[in-house]
C-alpha positions as CSV (number, residue, x, y, z in Angstrom):
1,X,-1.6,-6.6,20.5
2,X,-2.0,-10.2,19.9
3,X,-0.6,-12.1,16.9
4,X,-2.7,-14.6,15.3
5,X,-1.7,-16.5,12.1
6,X,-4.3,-15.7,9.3
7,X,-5.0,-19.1,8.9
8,X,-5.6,-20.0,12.5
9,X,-9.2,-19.8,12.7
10,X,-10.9,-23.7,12.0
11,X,-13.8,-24.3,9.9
12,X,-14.9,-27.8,8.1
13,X,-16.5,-28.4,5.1
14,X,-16.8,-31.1,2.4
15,X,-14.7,-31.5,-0.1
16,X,-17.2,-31.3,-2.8
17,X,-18.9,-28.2,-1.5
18,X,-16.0,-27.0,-2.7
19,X,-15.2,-28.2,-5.8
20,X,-18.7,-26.6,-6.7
21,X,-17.0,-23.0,-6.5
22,X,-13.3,-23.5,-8.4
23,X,-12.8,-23.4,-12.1
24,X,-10.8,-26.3,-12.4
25,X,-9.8,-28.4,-15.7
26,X,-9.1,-32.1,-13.9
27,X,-8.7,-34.3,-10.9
28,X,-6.2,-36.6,-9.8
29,X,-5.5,-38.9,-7.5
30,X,-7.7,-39.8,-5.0
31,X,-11.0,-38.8,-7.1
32,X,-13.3,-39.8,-4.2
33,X,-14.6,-36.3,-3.2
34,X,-16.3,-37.6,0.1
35,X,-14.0,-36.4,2.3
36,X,-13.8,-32.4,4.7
37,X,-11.6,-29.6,4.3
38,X,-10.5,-27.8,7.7
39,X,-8.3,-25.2,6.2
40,X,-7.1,-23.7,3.7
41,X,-3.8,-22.1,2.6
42,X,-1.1,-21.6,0.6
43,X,1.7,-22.2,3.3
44,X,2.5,-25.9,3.2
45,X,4.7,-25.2,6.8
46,X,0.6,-24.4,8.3
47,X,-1.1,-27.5,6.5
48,X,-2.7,-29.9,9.1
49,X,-4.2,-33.3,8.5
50,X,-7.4,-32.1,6.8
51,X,-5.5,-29.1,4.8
52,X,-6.4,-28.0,1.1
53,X,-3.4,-27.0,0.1
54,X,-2.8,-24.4,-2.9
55,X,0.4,-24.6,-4.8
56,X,0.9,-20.7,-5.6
57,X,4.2,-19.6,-7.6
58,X,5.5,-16.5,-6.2
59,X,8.2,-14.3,-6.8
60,X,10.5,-15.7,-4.0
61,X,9.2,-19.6,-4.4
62,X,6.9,-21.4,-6.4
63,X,4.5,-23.5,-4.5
64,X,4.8,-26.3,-6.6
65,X,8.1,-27.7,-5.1
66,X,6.1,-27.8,-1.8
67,X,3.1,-30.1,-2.6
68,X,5.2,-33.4,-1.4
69,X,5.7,-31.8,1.7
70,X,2.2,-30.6,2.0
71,X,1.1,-33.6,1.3
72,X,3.3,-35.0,4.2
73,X,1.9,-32.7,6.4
74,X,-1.8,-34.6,5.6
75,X,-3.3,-32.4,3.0
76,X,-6.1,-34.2,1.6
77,X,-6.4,-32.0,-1.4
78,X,-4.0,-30.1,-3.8
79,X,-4.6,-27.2,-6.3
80,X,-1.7,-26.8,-8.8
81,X,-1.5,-25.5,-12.3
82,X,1.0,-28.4,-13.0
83,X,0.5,-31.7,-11.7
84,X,4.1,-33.5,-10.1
85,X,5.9,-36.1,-11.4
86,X,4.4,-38.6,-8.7
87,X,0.6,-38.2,-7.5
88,X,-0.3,-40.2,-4.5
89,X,-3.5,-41.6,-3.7
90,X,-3.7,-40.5,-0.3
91,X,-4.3,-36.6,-2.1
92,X,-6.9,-35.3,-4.6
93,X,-5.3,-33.0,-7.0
94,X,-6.9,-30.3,-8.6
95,X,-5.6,-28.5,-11.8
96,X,-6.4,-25.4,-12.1
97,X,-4.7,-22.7,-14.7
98,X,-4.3,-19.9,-12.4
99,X,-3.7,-20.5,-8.8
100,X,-4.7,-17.5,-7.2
101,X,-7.6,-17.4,-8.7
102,X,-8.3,-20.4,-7.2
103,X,-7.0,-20.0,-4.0
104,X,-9.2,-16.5,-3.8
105,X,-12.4,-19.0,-4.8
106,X,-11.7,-21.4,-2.9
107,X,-11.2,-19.6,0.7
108,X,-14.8,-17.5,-0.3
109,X,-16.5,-20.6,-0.1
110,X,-14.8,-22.2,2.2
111,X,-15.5,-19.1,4.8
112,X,-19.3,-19.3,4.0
113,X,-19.3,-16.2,1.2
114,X,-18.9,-13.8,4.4
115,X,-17.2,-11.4,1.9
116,X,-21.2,-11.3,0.7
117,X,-22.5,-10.6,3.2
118,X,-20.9,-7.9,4.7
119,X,-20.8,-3.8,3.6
120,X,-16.9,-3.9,2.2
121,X,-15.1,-0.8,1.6
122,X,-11.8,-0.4,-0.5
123,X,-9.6,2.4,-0.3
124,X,-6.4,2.5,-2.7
125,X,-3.4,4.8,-3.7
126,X,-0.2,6.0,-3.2
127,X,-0.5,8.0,0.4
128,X,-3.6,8.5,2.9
129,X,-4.8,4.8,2.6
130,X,-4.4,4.2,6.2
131,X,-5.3,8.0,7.5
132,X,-8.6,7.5,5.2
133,X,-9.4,4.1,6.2
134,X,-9.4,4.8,10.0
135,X,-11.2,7.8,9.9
136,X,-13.6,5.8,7.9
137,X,-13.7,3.0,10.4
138,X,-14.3,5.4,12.9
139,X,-17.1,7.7,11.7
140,X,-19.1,4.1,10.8
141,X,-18.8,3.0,14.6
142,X,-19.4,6.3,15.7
143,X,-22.5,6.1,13.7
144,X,-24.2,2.7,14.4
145,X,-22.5,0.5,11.7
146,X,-20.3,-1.9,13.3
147,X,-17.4,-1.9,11.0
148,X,-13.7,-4.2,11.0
149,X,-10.5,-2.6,9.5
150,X,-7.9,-4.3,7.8
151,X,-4.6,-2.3,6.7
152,X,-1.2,-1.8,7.3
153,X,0.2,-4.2,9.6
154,X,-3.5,-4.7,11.4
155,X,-6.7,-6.2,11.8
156,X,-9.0,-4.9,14.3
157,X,-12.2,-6.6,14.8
158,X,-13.9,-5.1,17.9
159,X,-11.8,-4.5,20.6
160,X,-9.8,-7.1,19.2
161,X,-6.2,-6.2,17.6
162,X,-4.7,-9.0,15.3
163,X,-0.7,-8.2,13.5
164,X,-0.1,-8.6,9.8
165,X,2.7,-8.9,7.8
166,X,1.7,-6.8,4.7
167,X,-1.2,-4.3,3.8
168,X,-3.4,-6.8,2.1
169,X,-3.7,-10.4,3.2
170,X,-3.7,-13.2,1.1
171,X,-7.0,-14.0,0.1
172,X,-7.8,-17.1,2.7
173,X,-6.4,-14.7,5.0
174,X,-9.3,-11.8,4.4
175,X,-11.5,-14.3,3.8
176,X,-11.3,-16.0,7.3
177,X,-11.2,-12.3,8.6
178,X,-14.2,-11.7,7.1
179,X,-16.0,-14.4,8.7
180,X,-14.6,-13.7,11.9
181,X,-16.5,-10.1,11.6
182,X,-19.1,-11.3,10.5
183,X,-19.6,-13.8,13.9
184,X,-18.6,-10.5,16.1
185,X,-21.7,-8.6,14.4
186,X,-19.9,-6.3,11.9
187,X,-21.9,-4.5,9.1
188,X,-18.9,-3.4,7.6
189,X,-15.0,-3.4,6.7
190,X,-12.7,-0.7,5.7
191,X,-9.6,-2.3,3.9
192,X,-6.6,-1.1,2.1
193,X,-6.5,-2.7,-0.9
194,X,-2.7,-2.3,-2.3
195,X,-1.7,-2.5,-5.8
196,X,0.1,-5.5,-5.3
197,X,-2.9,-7.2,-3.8
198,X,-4.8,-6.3,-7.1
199,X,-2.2,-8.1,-9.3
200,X,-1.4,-10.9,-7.0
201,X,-5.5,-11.7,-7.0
202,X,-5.9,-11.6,-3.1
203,X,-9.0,-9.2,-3.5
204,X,-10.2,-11.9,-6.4
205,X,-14.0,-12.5,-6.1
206,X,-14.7,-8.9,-3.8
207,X,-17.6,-7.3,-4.4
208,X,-17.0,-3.9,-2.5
209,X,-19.5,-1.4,-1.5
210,X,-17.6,2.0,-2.0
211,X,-13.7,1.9,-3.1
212,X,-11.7,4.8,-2.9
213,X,-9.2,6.9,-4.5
214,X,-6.5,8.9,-2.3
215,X,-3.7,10.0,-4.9
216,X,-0.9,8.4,-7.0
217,X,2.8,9.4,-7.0
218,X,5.9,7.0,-7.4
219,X,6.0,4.3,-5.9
220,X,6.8,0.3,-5.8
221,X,8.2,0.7,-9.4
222,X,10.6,-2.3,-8.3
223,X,7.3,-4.4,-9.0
224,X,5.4,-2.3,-11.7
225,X,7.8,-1.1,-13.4
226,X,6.5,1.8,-15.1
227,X,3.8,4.7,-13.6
228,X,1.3,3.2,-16.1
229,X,1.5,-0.3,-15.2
230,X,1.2,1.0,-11.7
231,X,-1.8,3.0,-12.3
232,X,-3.7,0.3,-14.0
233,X,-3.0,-2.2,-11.0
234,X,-5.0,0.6,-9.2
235,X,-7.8,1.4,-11.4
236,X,-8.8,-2.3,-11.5
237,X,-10.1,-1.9,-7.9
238,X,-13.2,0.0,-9.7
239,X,-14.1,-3.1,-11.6
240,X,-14.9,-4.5,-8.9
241,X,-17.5,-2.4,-7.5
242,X,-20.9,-4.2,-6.5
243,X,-24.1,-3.4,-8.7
244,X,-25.5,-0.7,-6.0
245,X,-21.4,0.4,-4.9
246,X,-20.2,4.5,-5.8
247,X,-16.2,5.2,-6.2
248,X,-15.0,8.3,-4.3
249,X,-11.7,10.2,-6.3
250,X,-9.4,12.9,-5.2
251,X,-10.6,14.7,-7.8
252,X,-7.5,17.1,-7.1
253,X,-5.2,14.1,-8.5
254,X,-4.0,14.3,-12.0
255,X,-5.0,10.2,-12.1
256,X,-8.2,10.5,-10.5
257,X,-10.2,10.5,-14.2
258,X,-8.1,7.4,-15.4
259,X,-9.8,5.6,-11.9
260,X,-13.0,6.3,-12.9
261,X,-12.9,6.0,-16.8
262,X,-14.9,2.8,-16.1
263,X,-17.2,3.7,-13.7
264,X,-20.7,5.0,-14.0
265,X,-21.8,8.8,-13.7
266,X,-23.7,8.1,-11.0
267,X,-21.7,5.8,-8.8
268,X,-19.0,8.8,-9.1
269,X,-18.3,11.0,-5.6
270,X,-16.0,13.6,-6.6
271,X,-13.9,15.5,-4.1
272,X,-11.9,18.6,-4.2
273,X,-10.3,21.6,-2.0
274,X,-9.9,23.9,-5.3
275,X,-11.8,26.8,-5.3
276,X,-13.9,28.0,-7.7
277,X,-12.7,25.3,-10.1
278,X,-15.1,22.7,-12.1
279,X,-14.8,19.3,-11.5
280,X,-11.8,17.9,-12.8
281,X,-14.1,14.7,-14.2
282,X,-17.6,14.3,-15.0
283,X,-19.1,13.3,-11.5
284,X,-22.8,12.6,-9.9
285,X,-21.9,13.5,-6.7
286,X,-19.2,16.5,-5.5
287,X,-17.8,17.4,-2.2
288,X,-15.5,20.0,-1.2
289,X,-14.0,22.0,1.1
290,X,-13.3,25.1,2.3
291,X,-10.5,26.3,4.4
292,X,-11.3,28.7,7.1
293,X,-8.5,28.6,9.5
294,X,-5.3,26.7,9.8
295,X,-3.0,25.7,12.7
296,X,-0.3,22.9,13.4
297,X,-3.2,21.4,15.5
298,X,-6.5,21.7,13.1
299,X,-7.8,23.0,10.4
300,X,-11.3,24.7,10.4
301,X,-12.9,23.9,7.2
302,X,-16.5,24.5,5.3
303,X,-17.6,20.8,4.4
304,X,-19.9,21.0,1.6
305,X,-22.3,17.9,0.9
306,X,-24.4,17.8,-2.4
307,X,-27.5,18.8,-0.1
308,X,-25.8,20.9,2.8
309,X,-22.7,23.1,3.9
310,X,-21.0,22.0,7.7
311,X,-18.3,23.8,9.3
312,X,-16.2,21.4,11.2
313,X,-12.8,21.0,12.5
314,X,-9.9,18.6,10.9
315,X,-7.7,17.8,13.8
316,X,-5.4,16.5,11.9
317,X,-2.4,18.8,10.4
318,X,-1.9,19.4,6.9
319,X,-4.4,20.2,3.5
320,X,-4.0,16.9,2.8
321,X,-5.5,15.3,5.9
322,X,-8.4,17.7,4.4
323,X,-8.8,15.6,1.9
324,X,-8.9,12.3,3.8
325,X,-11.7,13.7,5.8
326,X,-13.2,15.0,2.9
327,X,-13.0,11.2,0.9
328,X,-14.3,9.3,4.1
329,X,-17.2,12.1,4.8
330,X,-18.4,11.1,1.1
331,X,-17.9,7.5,1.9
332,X,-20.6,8.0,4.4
333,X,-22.6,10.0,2.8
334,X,-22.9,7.0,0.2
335,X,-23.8,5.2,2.9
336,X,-26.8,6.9,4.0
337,X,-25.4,8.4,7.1
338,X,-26.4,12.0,8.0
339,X,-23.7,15.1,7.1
340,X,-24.2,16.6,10.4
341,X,-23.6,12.9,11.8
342,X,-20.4,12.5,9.7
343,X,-19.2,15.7,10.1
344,X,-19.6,15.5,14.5
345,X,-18.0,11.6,14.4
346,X,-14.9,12.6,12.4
347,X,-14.1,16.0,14.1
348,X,-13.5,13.7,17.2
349,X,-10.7,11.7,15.4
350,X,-7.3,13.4,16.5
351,X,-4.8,11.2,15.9
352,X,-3.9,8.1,13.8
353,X,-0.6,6.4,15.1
354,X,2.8,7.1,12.8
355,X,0.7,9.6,10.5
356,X,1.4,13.3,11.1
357,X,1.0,12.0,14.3
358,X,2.5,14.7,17.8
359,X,4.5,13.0,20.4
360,X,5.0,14.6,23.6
361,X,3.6,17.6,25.3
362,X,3.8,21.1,24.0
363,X,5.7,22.0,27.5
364,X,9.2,22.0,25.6
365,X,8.3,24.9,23.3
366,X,9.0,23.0,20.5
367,X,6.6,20.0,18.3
368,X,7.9,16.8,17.2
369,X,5.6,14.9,14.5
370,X,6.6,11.0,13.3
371,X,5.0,10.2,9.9
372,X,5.1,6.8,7.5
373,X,6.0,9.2,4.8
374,X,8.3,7.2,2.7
375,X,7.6,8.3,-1.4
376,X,9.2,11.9,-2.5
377,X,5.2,13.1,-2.5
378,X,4.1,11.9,0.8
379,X,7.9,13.3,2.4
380,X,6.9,16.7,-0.1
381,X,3.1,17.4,1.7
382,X,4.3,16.1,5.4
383,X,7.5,18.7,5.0
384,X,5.1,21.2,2.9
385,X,2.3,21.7,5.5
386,X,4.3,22.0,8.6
387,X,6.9,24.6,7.0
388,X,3.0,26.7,6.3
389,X,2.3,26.5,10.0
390,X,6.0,26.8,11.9
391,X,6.1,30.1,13.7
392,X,8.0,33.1,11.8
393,X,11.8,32.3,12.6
394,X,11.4,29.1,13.9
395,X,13.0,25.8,11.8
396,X,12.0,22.8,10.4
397,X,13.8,20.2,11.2
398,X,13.7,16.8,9.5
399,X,15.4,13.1,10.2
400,X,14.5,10.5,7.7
401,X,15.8,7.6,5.0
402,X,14.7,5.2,2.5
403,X,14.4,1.3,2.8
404,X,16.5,-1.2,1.0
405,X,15.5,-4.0,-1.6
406,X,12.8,-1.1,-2.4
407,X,12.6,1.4,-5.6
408,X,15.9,3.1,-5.8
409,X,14.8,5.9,-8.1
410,X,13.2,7.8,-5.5
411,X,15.9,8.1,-2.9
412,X,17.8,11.3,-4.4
413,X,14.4,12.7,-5.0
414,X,13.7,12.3,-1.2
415,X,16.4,14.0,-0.7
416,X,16.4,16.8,-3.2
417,X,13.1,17.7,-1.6
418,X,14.1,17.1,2.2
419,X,17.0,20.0,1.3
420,X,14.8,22.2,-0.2
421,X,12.0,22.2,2.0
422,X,13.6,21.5,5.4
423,X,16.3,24.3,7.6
424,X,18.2,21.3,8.6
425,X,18.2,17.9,7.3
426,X,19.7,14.7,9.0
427,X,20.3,11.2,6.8
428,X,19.8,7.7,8.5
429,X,18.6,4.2,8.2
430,X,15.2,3.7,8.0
431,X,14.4,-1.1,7.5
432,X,17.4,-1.5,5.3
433,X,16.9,-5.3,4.8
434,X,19.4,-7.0,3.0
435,X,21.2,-3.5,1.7
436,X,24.1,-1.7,3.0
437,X,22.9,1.4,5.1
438,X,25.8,3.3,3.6
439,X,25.0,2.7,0.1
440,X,21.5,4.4,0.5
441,X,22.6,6.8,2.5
442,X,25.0,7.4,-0.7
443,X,22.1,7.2,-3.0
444,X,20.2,9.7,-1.0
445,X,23.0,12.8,-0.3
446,X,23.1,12.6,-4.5
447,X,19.7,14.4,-4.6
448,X,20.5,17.3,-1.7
449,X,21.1,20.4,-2.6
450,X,21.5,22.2,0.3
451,X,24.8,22.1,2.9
452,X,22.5,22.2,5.6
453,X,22.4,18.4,6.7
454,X,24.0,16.0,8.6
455,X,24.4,12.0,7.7
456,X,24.6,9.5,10.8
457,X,23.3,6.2,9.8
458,X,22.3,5.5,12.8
459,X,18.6,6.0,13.5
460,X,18.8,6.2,17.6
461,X,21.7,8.3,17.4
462,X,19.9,10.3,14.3
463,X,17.0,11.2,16.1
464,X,19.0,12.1,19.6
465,X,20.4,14.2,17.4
466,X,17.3,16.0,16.4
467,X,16.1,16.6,19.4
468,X,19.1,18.1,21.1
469,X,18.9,21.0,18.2
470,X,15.8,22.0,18.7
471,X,14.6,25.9,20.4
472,X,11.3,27.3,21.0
473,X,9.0,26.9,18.3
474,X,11.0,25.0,16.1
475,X,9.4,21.6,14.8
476,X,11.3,18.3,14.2
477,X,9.5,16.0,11.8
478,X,11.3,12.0,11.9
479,X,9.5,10.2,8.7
480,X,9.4,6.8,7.1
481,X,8.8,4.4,9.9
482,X,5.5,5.9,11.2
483,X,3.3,3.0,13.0
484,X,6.1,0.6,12.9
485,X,8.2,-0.9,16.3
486,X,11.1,-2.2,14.6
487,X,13.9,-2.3,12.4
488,X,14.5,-4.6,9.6
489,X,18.3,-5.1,9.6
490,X,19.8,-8.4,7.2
491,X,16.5,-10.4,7.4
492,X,15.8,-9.9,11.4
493,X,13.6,-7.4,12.6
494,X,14.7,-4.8,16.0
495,X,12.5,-3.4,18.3
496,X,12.6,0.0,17.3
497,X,10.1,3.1,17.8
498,X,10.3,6.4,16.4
499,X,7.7,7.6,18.9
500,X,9.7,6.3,22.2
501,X,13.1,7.7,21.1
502,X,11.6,11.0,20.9
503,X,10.0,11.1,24.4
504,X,12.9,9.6,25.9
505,X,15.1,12.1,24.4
506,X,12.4,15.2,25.1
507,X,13.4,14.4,28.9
């Protein structure tokens, strides 16, 4: 996979083309507005001769004590909320009373309005995001819309794979994305928009197509604070829908009518696996399903459309892989694409890497799954559907931790339910940053309940572990790093991967 900065891509354009598109309250400085931007960003380390540079304050540092540098470092503009002690005349400065805002305004016009132009699809909540995104992704290329995807720690744009740091890019990272897609022919992107891009303003501007509702459970409540405040970060996604855009809801989600509260009837797409059960909101459109047959490979379900019935197979495990095909088959059904289209294009999708996803071969007589699951809900349904389909007498076994510098409330929960669920339990590390493995390890053995588990922080050792205890027909699940290929130990990150360990070890 290649990395590529976000900022890397080069575009030019003058100065007062963009001053046209930012609310701004004054200029300083060097006034003349005759000069060209070639980037922008909020990074004064990537600012190049050329560079509007936008002073954001953040949580770690605020952007203001970097303009001198930036400026150093050639910026020929500056957006700040406060303007330094010392302007220079070499720099225009622009005041501005919210930064981000800016900065999201800004990098839309500096990247042409490609976010316009393109088909853009949100999907948002606690779990799924990534599952639901990529089958999303998939069934529009499957079906004639060339569509990008931007999530979880990757950017794909054609055949082309580009790392991230977080979810959601800053916004004159997804704006540059978009444009690239745009120039590679895409109709379409599937995003995940997290709550903290909502708050921070990175999706500021983003008219989007469809958005999407997978669930909400606890989580990040070391930035939100409180399940409400969370929930609200969420539901603003919906405000941002685009005059002819629909919202799809898990209607099976006790939040899912809070999401939609300020949507129209119309635009709503509800979905739901209950049976025999009105909708749990007043929708315009439902879908649901019907289990036929389950197995730790598929599930054969009854996809019902507003206008037709499809059987089909989910070849993902678990009900609530149900629902993510269920969300993105109403994503294209918004989109005009046929149901027998949709349902063909995601029966093909088999695996998405570090969810619910099987490593190995099935020649040991035993399954080993590695999942991202890393909230007391997510750990709950991974744990939940594979003890449904283990063979009678068989166990469950389970390696897994929490991260540091992350909310601490839900660690003796993950393991409260881990004890419950589980035949044997095993607590290690999973990134713990800047904490001390032993003290969430600590935090963790408070919740269990049962005396069947074993604590060895170390991960390698952890999962070694695992394996060796497994018999025929017994399944090992090893949750919380999923996709990821490292370790995040005191600020420096480890090759690590969950999936290699267990091959190696299968041997």
């Amino acid at each position: 996979m290649a990395a590529l900065k976000e900022s890397s891509f080069r575009h030019e354009l003058p100065l007062q083309e963009l001053l046209t598109g930012i609310t701004y309250s004054a200029l300083a400085g060097n006034t003349k507005a005759d000069r060209t931007i070639c980037m922008v960003t909020s990074d004064s380390r990537e600012v190049v001769p050329g560079s509007l540079f936008v002073a954001v304050r953040g949580y770690c540092a605020d952007g203001h004590r970097f303009i001198e540098s930036a400026i150093l470092n050639g910026a020929a503009a500056v957006i700040c909320e406060e303007l330094p002690a010392g302007t220079s005349q070499l720099c225009l400065y622009i005041t501005v009373s919210d930064a981000r805002i800016a900065l999201a305004e800004a990098a839309r016009i500096f990247y042409g309005k490609a976010s316009d132009r393109l088909l853009i699809i949100g999907v948002t909540g606690t779990n799924g995001k990534t599952t639901t995104a990529k089958l999303i992704t998939a069934m529009l290329n499957a079906n004639g819309i060339s569509a990008g995807y931007i999530g979880t720690n990757l950017c794909r744009i054609g055949d082309r794979e580009i790392s991230l740091d977080r979810t959601t890019p800053e916004a004159h990272g997804l704006h540059a994305f978009f444009s690239q897609m745009l120039e590679a022919g895409c109709r379409a992107v599937v995003m995940e928009v997290s709550s903290h891009a909502l708050v921070l303003k990175r999706v500021y501007g983003i008219r989007f197509h469809a958005a999407v509702f997978t669930n909400l459970t606890r989580e990040h409540l070391d930035f939100h604070t409180t399940m409400q405040e969370y929930a609200s970060a969420k539901q603003q996604l919906f405000d941002q829908l685009a005059p002819g855009g629909f919202g799809v809801f898990n209607g099976d989600d006790s939040h899912a009518s809070q999401m939609a509260a300020r949507v129209e009837r119309e635009k709503i797409y509800c979905c739901t696996l209950q049976d025999g059960v009105r909708p749990p909101m007043t929708c315009g459109r439902l879908f649901k399903a019907d289990i036929i047959e389950r197995s730790i490979a598929c599930s054969a379900i009854a996809l019902h459309f507003p206008d037709a019935s499809i059987d089909m197979k989910v070849r993902l495990p678990g009900l609530f892989n149900v629902m993510n095909v269920l969300e993105a088959a109403a994503v294209g059904a918004g989109m005009g694409v046929a149901p027998e289209e949709i349902c063909s294009s995601l029966s093909a999708v088999s695996a998405v890497d570090g969810r619910m996803e099987r490593v190995g071969d099935s020649s040991t007589g035993w399954s080993a799954f590695v999942d991202y699951a890393h909230t007391p809900d997510a750990l709950y349904k991974a744990l939940g559907a594979l003890r449904e389909l283990k063979p009678e007498g068989s166990r469950l076994v389970v390696v897994f931790g929490c991260g540091g510098n992350r909310d601490k409330g839900k660690r003796p929960e993950m393991g409260r339910i881990a004890s419950e669920i589980a035949d044997e339990v095993i607590v290690t590390s999973d990134n713990p940053r800047d904490e001390d493995p032993d003290t969430i390890l600590d935090e963790i053995e408070r919740g269990i309940v049962s005396g069947h588990y074993m604590r060895i922080s170390d991960r390698t050792e952890a999962i070694r572990r695992g394996v060796s205890m497994l018999n025929r027909g017994d399944i090992l699940l090893v949750v919380g790093k999923g996709h990821e290929k490292y370790q995040e130990i005191a600020g420096r990150k480890y090759f690590f991967s969950d999936q290699e360990l267990i091959k190696k070890y299968m041997q």
